[in-house]
C-alpha positions in Angstrom: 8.3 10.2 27.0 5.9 11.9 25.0 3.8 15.2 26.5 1.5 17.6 25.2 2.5 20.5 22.6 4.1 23.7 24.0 1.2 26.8 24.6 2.7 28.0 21.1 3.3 25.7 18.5 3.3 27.0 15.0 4.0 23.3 13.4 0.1 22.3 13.6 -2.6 23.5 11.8 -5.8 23.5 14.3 -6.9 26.1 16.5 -4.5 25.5 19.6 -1.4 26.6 17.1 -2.7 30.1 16.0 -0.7 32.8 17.3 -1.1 36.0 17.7 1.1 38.6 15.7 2.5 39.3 19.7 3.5 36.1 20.2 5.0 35.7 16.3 7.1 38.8 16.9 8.0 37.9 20.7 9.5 33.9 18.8 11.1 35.9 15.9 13.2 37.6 18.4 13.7 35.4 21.1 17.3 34.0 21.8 16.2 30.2 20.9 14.8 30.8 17.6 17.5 29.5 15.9 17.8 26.5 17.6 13.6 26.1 17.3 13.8 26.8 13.5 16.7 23.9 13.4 14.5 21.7 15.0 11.8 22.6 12.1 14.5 22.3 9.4 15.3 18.6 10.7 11.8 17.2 11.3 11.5 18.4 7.5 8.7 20.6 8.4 6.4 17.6 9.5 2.9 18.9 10.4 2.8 17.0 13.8 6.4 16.1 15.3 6.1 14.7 17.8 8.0 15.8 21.1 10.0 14.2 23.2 10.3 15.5 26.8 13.6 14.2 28.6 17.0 13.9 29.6 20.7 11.9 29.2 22.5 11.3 32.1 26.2 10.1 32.1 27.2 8.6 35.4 31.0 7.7 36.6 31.2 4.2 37.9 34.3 5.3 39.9 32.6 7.8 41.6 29.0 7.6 41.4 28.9 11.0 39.8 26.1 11.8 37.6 26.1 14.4 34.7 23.2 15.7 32.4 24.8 15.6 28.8 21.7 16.5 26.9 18.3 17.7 28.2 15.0 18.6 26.4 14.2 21.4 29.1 17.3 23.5 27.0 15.1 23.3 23.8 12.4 25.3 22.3 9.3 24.9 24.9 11.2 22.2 26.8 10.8 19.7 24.0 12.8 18.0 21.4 10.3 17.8 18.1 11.5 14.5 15.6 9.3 13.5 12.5 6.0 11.8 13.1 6.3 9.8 9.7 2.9 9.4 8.8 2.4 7.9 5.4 -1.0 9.8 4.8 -0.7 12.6 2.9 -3.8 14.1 4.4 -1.8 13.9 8.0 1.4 14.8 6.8 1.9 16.1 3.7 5.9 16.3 4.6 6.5 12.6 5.9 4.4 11.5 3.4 6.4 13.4 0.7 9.9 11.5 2.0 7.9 8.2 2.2 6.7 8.4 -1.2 9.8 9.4 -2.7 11.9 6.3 -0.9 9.0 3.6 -2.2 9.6 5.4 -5.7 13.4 4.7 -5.7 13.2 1.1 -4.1 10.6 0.2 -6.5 12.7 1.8 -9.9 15.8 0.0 -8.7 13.6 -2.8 -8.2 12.9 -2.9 -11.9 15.9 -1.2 -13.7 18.5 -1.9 -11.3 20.8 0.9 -8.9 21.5 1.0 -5.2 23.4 -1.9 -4.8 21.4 -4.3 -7.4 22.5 -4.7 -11.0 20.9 -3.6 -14.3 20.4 -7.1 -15.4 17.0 -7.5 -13.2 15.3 -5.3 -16.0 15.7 -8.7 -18.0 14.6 -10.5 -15.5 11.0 -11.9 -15.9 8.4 -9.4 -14.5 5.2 -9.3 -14.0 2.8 -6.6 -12.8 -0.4 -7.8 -11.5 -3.7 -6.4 -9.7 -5.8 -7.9 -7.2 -8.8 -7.0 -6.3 -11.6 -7.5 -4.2 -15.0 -9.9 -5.9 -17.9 -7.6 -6.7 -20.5 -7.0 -4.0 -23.0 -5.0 -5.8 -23.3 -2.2 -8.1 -21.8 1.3 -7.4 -21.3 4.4 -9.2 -17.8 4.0 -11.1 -15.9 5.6 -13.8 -15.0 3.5 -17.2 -13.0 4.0 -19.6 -12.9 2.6 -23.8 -9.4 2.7 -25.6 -7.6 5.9 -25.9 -8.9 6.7 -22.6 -12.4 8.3 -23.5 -14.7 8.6 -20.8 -17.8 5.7 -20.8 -21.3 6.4 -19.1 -20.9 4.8 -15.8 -23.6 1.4 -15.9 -26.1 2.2 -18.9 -28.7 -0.4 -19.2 -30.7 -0.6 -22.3 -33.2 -3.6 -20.9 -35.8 -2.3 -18.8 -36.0 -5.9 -16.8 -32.8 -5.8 -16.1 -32.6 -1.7 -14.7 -34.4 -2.8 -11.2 -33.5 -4.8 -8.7 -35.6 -6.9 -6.4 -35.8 -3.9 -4.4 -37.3 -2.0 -7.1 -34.6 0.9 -7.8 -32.8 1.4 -10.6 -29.5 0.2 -11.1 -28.2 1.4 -14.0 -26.8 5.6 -14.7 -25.6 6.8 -17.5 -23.6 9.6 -16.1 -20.1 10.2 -16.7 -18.8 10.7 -13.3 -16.0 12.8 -12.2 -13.2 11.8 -10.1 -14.2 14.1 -7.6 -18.4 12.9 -7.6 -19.1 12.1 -4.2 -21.3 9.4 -5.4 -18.3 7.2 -6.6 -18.2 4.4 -4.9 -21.6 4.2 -3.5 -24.3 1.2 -4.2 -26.7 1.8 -6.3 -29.1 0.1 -4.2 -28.0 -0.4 -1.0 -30.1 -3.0 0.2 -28.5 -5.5 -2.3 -25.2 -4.6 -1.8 -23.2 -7.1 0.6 -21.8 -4.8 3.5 -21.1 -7.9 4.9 -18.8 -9.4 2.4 -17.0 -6.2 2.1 -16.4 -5.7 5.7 -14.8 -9.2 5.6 -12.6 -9.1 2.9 -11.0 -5.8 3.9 -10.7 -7.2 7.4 -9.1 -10.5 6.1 -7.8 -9.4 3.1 -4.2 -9.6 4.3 -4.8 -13.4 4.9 -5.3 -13.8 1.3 -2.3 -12.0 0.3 -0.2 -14.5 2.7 -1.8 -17.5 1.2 -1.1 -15.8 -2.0 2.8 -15.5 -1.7 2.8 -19.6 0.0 0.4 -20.7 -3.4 2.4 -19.0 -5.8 6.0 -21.0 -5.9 3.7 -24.3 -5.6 2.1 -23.1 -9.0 5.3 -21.9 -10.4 6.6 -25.4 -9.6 3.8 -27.2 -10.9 4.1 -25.3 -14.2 7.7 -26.1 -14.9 7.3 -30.1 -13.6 9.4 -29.5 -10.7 9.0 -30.6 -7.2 9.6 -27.3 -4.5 12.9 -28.5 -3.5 14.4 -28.4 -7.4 12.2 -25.0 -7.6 13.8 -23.3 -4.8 17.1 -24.6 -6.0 17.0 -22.5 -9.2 14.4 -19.6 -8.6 13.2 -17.0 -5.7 10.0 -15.1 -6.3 10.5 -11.6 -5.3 7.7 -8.7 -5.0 7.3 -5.4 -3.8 3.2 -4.7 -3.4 1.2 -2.1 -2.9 -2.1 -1.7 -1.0 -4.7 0.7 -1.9 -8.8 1.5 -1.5 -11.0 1.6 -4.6 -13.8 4.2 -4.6 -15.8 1.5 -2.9 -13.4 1.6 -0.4 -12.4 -2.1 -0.8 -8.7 -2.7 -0.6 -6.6 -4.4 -3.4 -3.2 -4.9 -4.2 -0.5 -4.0 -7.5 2.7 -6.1 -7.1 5.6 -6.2 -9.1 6.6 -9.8 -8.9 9.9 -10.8 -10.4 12.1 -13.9 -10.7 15.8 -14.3 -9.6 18.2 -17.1 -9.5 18.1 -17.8 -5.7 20.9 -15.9 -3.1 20.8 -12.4 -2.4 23.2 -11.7 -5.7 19.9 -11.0 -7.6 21.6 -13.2 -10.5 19.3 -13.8 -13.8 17.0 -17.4 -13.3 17.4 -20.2 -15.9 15.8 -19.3 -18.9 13.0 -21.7 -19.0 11.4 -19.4 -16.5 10.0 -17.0 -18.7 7.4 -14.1 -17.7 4.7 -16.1 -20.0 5.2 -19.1 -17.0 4.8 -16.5 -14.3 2.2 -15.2 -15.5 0.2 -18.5 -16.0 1.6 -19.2 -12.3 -0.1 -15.5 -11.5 -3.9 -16.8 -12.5 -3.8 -20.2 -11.1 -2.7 -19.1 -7.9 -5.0 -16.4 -8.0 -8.2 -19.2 -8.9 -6.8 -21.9 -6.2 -6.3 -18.9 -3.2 -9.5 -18.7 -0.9 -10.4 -18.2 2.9 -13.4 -19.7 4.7 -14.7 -16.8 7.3 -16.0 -19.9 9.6 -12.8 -19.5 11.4 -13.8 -16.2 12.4 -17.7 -15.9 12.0 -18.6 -19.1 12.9 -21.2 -21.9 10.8 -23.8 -18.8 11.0 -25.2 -18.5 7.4 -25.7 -14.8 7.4 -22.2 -14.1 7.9 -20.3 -17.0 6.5 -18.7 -16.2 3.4 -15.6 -17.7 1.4 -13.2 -15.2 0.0 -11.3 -15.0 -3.2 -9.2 -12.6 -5.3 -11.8 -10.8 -7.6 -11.1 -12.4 -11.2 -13.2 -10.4 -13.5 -11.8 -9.3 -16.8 -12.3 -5.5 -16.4 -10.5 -5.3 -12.7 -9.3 -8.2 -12.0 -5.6 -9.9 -12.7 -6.7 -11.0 -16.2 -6.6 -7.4 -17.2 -3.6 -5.9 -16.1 -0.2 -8.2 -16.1 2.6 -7.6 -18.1 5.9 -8.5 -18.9 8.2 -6.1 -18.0 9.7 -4.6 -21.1 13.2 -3.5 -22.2 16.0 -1.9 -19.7 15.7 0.9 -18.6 11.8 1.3 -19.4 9.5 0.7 -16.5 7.1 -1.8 -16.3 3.5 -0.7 -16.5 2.3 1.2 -13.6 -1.3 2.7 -12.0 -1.0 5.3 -9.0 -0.2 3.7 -5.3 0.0 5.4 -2.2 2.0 3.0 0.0 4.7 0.3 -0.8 6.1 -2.7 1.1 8.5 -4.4 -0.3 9.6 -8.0 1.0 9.9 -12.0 -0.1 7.7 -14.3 0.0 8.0 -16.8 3.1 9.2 -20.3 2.3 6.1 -22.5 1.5 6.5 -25.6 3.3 6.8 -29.2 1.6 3.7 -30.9 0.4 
């Protein structure tokens, strides 16, 4: 079971792990330091392990004898510390460290092959696509124009078009930082749909699901196949990643790639080319929607129907790609968290 941290506890960071330079010195030369800074060593320094407080008992079914093989009352304030593995950074910068660096490799091998899958996937067809969430008002946001120079973040030269019905101004020709607390923010926050956002983060990982089931029906509908002769000679395989805009709106990157089916990761026929994936890519994301009604009811106010966002400057239409020659990775935009997986089977229609 879990209990409370020891009195002294140097592995936090809040007020109830300072020590005193008494107690520091009294740890340093205590008999079980060793065995405490092992425990630190094997956690990989996590900021919050947590700790285990217990005991295993062998018992002889001849005899009925019982005896304690291991218990956490012999360890470091009577507790056995193991890895929280967080995947926040801000929680644990450790954990989060080791997370980040096993997405990294399963995503690389992913694309150029290594770890048990061959080198030929990085000629499989890839494609790298982003999906957002549909615009609920205007925010603060940074733009950028090619070569990466820095645009004012909503100018408006039309003065009937710089207020709202509210009266305040939406436009700002600032050039925000990526540290300005106003990123993010609506610009008048009586327009902006709270309620909208609220759902679509909430049922956001519907979409994805109905996302992964569309997707081979499109892909078979492109190459004039039925889903029976699809699945026969292709599997659509993805890892995604989930992360919140500065509006704090989720949206996903996925890799998604194309193997012959079986778990040989084998090159598909070639008339599956990344071009046809990628057409597969749009129409799926046009046809994919969710009616709240399920959850909110007929209620007008709250009743919304919820779609993929599909605008040219953040939506899909702007960022795939093919994936390009071996050994180069495909294009790629900071992520925080990966979960790689396949697509359930999409039942017959």
């Amino acid at each position: 079971m879990t209990i409370p941290a020891a009195p002294l506890d140097l592995t936090g960071d809040g007020p109830e792990s300072w020590a005193s330079a008494y107690e520091l010195l009294n740890l340093a030369i205590g008999d079980d330091f060793a065995r405490w800074e092992q425990q630190l060593a094997g956690t990989g320094n996590c900021a919050n392990p947590v700790r285990l407080h217990s005991r295993i008992d062998a018992i002889d079914r001849a005899t009925g004898e019982i005896a304690t093989i291991y218990d956490t009352a012999n360890e470091p304030g009577g507790v056995l510390r193991i890895p929280c593995g967080n995947r926040r950074e801000h929680v644990c910068p450790a954990c989060s460290e080791v997370y980040k660096g096993d997405a990294r490799q399963i995503i690389r091998s992913g694309l150029t092959g290594g770890k048990g899958i061959p080198e030929s996937v990085a000629l499989h067809p890839c494609v790298f696509a982003t999906l957002t969430a549909p615009g609920f008002g205007p925010v603060h946001t940074i733009r950028t124009g090619r070569g990466g120079r820095r645009l004012a973040c909503r100018p408006r030269r039309d003065a009937h078009h710089r207020r709202c019905p509210h009266g305040r101004d939406i436009s700002c020709n600032r050039h925000h930082r990526e540290d300005d607390p106003r990123l993010g923010t609506p610009m008048c926050p009586d327009c902006y749909d709270y309620t909208g956002h609220v759902l679509f983060n909430a049922l956001a990982p519907e979409l994805w699901r109905r996302f992964t089931i569309y997707l081979p029906r499109q892909l078979a509908r492109l190459a004039r196949l039925t889903q029976r002769q699809l699945r026969r000679e292709v599997r659509v395989r993805f890892v995604k990643v989930a992360e919140y805009q500065h509006r704090g709106v989720i949206h996903y990157h996925a890799v998604i790639r194309l193997d012959a089916p079986g778990d040989n990761h084998q090159t598909p026929p070639a008339r599956y080319t990344a071009q046809l994936l990628h057409q597969a890519i749009r129409a799926t994301v046009a046809a994919v929607g969710y009616d709240t009604a399920a959850v909110t009811g007929d209620d007008p106010p709250l009743r919304r129907i919820l779609k993929f966002g599909t605008r040219p400057t953040s939506g899909l239409s702007a960022r795939p790609a093919a994936c390009p020659a071996p050994g180069r990775p495909c294009h790629r935009r900071r992520s925080r968290t990966t979960s790689p997986s396949t697509p359930p089977r999409p039942p017959a229609i």
